[in-house]
N, C-alpha and C positions, 0 to 999 in steps of 0.2 A: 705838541703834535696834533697836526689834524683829524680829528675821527670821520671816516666815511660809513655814510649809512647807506643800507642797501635796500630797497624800496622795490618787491615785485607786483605787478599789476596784473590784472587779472588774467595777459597774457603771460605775463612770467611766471605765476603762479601753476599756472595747467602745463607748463615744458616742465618746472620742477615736477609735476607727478606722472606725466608722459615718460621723463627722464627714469622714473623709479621704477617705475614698472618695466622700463627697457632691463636696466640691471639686474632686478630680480628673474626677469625670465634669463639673463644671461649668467645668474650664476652659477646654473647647474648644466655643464657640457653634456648631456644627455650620451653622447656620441662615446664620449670615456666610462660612461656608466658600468661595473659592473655586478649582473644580475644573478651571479654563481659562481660561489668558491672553486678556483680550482689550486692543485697541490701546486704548478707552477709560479711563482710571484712574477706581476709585470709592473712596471713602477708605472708605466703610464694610465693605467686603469687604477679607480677607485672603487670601492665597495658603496653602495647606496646605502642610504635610512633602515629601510624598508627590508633588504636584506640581513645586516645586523641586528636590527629585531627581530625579525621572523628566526635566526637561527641559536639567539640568544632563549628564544621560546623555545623551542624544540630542545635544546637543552636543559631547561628547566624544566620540562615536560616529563622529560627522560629520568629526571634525578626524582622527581617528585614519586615515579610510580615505581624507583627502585627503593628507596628510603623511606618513605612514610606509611607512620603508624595509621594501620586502619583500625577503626572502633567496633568495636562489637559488644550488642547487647547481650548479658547472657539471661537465658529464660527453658522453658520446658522443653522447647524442641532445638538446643542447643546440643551439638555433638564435638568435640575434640577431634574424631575421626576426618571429619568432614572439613576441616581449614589444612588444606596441604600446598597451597601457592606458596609460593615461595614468600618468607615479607616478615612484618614485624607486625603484631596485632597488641590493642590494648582492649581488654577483657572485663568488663563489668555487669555487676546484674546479681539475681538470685541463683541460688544452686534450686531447682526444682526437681531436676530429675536425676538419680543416685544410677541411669546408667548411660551420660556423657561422657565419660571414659576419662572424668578429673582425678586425679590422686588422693583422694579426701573420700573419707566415709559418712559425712553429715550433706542430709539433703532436705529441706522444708522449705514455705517459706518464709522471709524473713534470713534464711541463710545467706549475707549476702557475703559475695566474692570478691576482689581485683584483680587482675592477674596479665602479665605482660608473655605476650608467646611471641617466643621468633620459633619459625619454620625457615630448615635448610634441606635444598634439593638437590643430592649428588648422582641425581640418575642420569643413564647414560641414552636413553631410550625408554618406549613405551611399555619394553618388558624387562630393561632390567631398572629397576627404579631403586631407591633408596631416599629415604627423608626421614630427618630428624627433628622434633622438637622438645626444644626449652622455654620450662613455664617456671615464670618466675610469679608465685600464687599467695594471696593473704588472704587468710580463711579467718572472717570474723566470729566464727561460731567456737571456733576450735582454738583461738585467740594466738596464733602461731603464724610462720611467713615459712614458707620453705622455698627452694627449687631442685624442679625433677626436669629428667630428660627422659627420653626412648626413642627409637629408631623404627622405622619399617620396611620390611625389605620384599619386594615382588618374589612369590610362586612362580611355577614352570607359566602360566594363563597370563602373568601383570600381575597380577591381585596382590593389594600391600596386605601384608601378615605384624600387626605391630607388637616387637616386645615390651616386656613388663616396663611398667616406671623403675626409675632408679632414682631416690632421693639423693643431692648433692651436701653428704651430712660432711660439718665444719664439728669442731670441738669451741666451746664457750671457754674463753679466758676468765675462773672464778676470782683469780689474784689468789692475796689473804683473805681467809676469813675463819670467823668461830661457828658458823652452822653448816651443815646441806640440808638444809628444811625446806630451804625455796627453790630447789634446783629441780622440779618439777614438770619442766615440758620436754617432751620427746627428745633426747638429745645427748651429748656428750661432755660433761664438764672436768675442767682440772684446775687443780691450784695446790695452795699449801694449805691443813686446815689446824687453825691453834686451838689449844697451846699445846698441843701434842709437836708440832711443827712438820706431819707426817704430808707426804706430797700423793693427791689423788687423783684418779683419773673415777670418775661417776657416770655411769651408764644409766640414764631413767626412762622408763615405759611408763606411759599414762595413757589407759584406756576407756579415758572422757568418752570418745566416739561412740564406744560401743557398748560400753553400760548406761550412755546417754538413749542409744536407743532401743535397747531390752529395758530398760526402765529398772537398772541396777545403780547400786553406790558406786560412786567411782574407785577407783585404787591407783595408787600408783607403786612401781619397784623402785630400788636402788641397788643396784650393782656396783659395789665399791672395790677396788684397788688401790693398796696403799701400801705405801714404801716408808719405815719409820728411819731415824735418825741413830738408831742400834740397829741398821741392816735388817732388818723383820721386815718381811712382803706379805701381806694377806691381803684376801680374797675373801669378801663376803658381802654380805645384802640384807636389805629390808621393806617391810611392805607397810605402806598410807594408806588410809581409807577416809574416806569425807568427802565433802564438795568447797565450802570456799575456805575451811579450817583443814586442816590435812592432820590427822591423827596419826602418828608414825609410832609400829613395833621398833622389838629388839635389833639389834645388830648381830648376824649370825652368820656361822659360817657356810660358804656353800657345801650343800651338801642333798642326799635324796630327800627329798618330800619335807626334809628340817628335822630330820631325825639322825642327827650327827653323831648325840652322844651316844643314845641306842646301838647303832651301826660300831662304833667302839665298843660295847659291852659285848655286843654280841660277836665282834672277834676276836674279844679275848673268850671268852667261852670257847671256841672253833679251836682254839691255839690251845685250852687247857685240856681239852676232851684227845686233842690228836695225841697230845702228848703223853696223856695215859695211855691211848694207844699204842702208842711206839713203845710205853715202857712194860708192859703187859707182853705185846710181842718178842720182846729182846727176853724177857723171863723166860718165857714157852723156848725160845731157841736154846737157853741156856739150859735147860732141863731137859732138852730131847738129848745136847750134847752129852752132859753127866751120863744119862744111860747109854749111851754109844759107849761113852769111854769105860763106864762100868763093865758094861758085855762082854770088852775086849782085852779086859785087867790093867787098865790104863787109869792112871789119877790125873785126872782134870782141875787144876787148880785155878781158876780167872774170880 
């Protein structure tokens, strides 16, 4: 088969690019262009570049300022009160000032924070308002994470009135085990503990914070409930003292101030004195009767 070769000259060369540029201005019918969405479909219009970007922007625009985490430094003149836009905030920095209105009683510095806040906005208007926030907070002083919420709600003025924190307390799954020696941070623990095989539920207070800053030993409680395997339920507690050793008292029943047994002597005392009582009285009744009966020439025999 013959090969034909195709040979342009410098006049064939300038129509091929005369040629190209006719095409490219012809590929875009400008006349069908269209410049905005509308709800109607028409097949014979197209959407442009230009438009599709532009609206693909604005959506993205849109999503960015309902969704995204803003940053915030935390430092001395940082307030809680004061972030109420609606959004999700991520929280970092020193605790410096103990009245930002965080849920935490440790503030120096060196106390440093994390903490993720969403703020939600169910107001209906500028005087009835409602917002709530959730802080989800890891306080490295206090070596703990917790999450609180609170709410605040507009006065007769606007004015947000905020209530208390409310900590979102979980119970810790202990499983088995042979101690509650570690069970130590604010909180609620349960499990089974051997070899008793008794199932408890442990309530402990640790008051780090605040003997951290009166410049006292720390202590901790334990609030124990236990259910043994012979149906016995008790109720009682004990108190740690130390810093990174924990020194733990007895295990004792609840009771006033730890004076349980006292508090038993002393009602039986109460029961044995009333009881003299009563038998000294039923005497005297019985000796006023005789002479009644005597008076009247009656024999009383009881």
């Amino acid at each position: 088969m013959k090969k034909t070769r195709i040979v342009l000259s410098r006049a064939g060369a300038a129509s091929a690019i005369m040629l190209g540029k006719f095409l490219r201005a012809e590929k875009e019918d400008k006349g069908n262009k269209v410049v905005e969405f509308s709800e109607t479909p028409d097949d014979e219009h197209y959407p442009s570049e230009k438009l599709i970007y532009d609206s693909l922007s604005k959506i993205n625009s849109a999503l960015d300022n309902k969704q995204s985490i803003k940053t915030v430094e935390w430092g001395s003149s940082s307030n809680l009160n004061t972030i109420l836009d609606e959004g999700v905030y991520f929280i970092y920095g020193e605790r410096l000032n103990a009245n930002d209105n965080m849920p935490i009683a440790n503030s120096n510095p060196g106390h440093t924070i994390a903490a993720r806040l969403t703020v939600l906005d169910s107001s209906i208007n500028a005087q009835e308002r409602c917002k709530t926030q959730i802080l989800e907070l890891s306080n490295r002083l206090g070596g703990d994470g917790n999450i609180y919420t609170r709410t605040a709600t507009s006065d007769a003025l606007g004015s947000l009135q905020w209530g208390p924190w409310q900590r979102v307390q979980g119970i810790v799954d202990a499983g088995v085990t042979t101690s509650l020696d570690t069970y130590i941070d604010n909180g609620m623990y349960s499990g089974v503990l051997l070899p008793s095989y008794e199932l408890f539920l442990v309530i402990a207070l640790n008051n780090y914070s605040v003997a951290g800053a009166l410049g006292c030993e720390r202590s901790v409680t334990q609030l124990k409930l236990s259910l043994g395997t012979d149906s016995v339920a008790e109720f009682k507690f004990r108190v740690g003292r130390g810093g990174n050793d924990v020194v733990w008292g007895d295990w004792l029943p609840i009771s006033y101030n730890g004076s349980f047994a006292t508090d038993i002597q002393k009602n039986k005392e109460d029961i044995s004195n009333e009881m003299l009582r009563a038998t000294e009285r039923e005497n005297l009744i019985l000796e006023q009767l005789g002479r009644l009966a005597a008076h009247i020439g009656m024999n009383l025999n009881i």
